[in-house]
C-alpha positions in Angstrom: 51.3 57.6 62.8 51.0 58.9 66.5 48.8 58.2 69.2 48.8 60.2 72.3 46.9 57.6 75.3 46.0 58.6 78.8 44.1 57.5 81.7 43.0 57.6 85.1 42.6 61.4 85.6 40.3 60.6 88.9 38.9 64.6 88.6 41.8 66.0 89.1 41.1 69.2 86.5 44.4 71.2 86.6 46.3 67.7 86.1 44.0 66.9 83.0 44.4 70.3 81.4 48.6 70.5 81.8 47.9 66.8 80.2 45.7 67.5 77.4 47.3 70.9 76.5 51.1 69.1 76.4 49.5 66.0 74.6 48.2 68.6 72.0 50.7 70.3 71.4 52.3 67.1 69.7 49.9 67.1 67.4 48.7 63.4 67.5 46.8 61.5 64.7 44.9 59.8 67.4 43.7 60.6 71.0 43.0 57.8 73.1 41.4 57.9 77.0 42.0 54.5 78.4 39.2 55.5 81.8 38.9 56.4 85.2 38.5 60.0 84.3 35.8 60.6 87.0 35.9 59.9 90.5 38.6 59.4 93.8 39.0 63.2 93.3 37.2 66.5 93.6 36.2 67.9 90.1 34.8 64.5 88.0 32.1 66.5 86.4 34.3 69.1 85.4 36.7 66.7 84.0 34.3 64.8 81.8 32.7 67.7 80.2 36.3 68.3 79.3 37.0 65.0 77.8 33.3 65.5 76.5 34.4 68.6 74.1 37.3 66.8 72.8 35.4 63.6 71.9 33.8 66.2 69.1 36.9 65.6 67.2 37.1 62.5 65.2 40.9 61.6 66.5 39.5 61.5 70.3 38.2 58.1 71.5 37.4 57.1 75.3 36.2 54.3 77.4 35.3 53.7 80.9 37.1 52.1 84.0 36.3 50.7 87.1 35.8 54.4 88.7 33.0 55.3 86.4 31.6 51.8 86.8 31.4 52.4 90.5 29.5 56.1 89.4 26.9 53.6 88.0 26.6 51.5 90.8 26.0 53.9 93.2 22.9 55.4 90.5 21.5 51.7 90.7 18.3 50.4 92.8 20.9 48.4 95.5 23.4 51.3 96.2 23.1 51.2 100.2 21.5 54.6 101.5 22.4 54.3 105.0 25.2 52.2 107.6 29.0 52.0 107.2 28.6 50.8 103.7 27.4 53.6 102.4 29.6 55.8 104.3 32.6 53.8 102.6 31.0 54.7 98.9 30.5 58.4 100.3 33.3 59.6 97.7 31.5 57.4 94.6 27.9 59.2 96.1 29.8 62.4 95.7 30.7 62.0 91.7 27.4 61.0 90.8 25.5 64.4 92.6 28.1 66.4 90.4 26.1 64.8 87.8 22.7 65.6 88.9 22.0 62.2 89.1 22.1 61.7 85.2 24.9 58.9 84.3 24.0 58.5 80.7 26.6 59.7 79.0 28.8 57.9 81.6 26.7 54.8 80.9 27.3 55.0 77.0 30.9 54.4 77.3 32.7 51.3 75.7 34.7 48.8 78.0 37.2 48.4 74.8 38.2 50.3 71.8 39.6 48.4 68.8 41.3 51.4 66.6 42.1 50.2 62.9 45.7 53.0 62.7 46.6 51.6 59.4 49.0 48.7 60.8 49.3 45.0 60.0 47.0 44.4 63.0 44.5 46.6 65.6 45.3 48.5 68.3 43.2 47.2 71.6 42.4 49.6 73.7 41.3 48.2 77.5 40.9 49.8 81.0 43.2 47.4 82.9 43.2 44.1 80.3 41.3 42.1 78.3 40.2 39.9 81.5 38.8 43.1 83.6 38.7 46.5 84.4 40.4 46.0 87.7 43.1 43.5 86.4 45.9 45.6 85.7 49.3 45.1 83.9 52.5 45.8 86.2 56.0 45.8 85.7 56.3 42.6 87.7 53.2 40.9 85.8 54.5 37.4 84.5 54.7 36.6 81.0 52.0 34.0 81.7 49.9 36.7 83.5 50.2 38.8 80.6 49.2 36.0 78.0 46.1 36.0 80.4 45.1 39.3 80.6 45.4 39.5 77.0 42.4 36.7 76.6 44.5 35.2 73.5 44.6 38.9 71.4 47.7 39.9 69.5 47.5 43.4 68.1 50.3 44.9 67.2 49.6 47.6 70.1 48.1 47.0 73.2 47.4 50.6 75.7 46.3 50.2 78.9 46.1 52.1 82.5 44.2 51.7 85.6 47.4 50.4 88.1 48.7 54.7 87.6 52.6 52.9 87.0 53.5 53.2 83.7 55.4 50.9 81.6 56.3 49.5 78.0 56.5 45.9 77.8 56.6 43.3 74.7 54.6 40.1 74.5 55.7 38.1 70.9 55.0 40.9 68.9 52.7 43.1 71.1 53.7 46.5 72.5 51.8 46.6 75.4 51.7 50.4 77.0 50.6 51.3 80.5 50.2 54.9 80.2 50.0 55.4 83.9 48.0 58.2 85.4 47.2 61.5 84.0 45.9 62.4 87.8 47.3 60.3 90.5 50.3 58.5 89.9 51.2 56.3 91.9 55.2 55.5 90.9 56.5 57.7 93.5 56.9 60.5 90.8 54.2 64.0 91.4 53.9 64.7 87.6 51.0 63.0 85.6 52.0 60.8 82.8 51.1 59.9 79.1 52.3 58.1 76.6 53.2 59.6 73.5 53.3 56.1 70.4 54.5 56.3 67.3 54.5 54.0 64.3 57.5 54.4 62.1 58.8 51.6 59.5 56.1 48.7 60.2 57.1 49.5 64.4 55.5 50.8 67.6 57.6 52.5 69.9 56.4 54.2 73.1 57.7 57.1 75.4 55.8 57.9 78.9 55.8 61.8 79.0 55.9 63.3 82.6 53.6 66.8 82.6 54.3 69.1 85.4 51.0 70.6 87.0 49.8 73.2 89.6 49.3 70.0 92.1 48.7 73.4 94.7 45.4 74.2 92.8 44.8 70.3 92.7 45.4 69.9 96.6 42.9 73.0 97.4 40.4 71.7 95.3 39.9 69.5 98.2 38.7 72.7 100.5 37.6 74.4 97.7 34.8 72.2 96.5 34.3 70.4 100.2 35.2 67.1 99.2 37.1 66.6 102.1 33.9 66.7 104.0 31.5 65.6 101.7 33.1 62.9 100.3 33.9 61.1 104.3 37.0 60.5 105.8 38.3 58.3 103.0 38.8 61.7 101.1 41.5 62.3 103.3 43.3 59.2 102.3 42.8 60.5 98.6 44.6 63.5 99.3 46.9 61.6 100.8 47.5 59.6 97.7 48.2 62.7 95.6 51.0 64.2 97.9 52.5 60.9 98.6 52.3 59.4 94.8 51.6 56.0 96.7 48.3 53.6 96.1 46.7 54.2 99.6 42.8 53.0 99.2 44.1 49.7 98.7 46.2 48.5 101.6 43.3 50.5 103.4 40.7 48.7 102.2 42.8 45.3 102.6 43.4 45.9 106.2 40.4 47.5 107.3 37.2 47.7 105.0 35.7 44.1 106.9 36.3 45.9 110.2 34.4 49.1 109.5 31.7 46.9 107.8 31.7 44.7 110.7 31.4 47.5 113.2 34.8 47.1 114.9 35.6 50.0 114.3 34.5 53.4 113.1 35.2 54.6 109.5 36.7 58.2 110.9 39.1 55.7 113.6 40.5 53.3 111.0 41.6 56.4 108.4 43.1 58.2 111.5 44.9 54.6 112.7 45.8 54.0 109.0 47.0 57.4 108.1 49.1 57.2 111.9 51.1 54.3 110.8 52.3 55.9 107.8 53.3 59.1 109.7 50.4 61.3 108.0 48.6 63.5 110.4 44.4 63.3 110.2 42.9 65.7 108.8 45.7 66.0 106.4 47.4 69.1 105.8 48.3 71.2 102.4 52.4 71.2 102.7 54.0 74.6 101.1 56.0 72.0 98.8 54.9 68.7 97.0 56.8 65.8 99.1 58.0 64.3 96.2 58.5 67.2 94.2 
């Protein structure tokens, strides 16, 4: 038995075709997309009609994360339309006019997939955990966090993303697999990962598969389509993210999303103040070579 899992592809195209073509190539009895395959990048739609195709064959399975939740949000009745709010969700706003507005096939997606692969228990399938989608499992997650995030489940195989830092871990008798990101990793490594399970003699075992890309075609993609200016200045941070292989949006949003709401401070000045203390230069520029590469 072999199951190829990945997640968190956040639009970027040419990272999700190295992925899928390398994960083919195995020749898997199972294909499993753990979510987050749209949004935080530049080329959601293209990546979902993608995934799309491949959910015609009966080994490919997906779900939704956080990222296409946040698609749906902004198609609902209280998205804000106007302020520093929406100017914040301008990347999310973004996604969901690639999709002409119709989010029903987003919509349709499970939260959890429970795949019966012939083993003495299921496979569970969740975005981040069993608690929510933005709950994730990290290499220094407790053994009582992980019993949590669980929510009392014991399949023999647990596969996860959303945190884009892979890992293999072992609760009782749970392999539990973060597959880390097939788009933006953020473990200080430029290639996307997957994980590549196999079920040999009544055991899982798991590998995480690096996939090198053209991360040059990724990075343009950014001018190309205009999401650096369409989707605000928290695009720039994004593309940050991808040269730097670093979570960015986060500490961002910890240290100044209140401010901007608040009207401190500008949107455009915290990025440019933000991006300053790391020693990134606003608007960000396209380097000849990756940075971590």
């Amino acid at each position: 038995m072999k199951i190829a899992a990945f997640a968190d592809i956040h639009g970027n195209y040419p990272a999700m075709q190295a992925v899928v073509s390398h994960l083919e190539a195995w020749s898997p009895d199972f294909v499993i997309n753990a979510g987050d395959t749209i949004n935080r990048g530049t080329r959601s739609k293209a990546c979902f009609d993608l995934l799309t195709e491949k959910l015609r064959q009966p080994q490919w399975s997906a779900i939704k994360g956080n990222h296409e939740d946040y698609v749906l949000t902004c198609d609902s009745p209280d998205a804000p339309t106007r302020g520093p709010k929406a100017d914040i969700w301008k990347i999310s706003f973004y996604t969901l006019a690639q999709f002409g507005g119709d989010v029903s096939a987003i919509r349709a997606q499970a939260d959890f997939l429970a795949l019966d692969a012939a083993t003495e228990r299921d496979t569970l399938v969740a975005h981040a955990s069993m608690v929510h989608n933005r709950r994730g499992i990290y290499p220094e997650t407790t053994v009582d966090e992980l019993r949590t995030l669980l929510a009392d489940k014991s399949p023999s195989l647990f596969i996860v993303g959303h945190t884009h830092r892979p890992l293999t871990r072992t609760l009782d008798n749970t392999l539990i697999v973060n597959v880390g990101s097939a788009g933006l990793p953020f473990d200080g490594f430029w290639q996307p990962s997957y994980a590549q399970i196999t079920y040999l003699d009544g055991v899982w075992q798991a590998e995480i598969v690096r996939v090198p890309y053209d991360w040059k075609a990724a990075a343009r993609d950014f001018i190309e389509t205009d999401f650096i200016n369409l989707g605000g200045p928290l695009a720039h941070i994004i593309l940050a993210e991808l040269l730097l292989c670093r979570p960015l949006m986060a500490p961002w949003t910890y240290l100044y999303q209140k401010p901007v709401l608040d009207g401190e401070i500008t949107l455009e000045q915290s990025v440019i103040k933000f991006l300053n203390e790391l020693g990134v230069s606003y608007p960000v520029e396209i380097p000849d070579k990756h940075p971590r590469a």
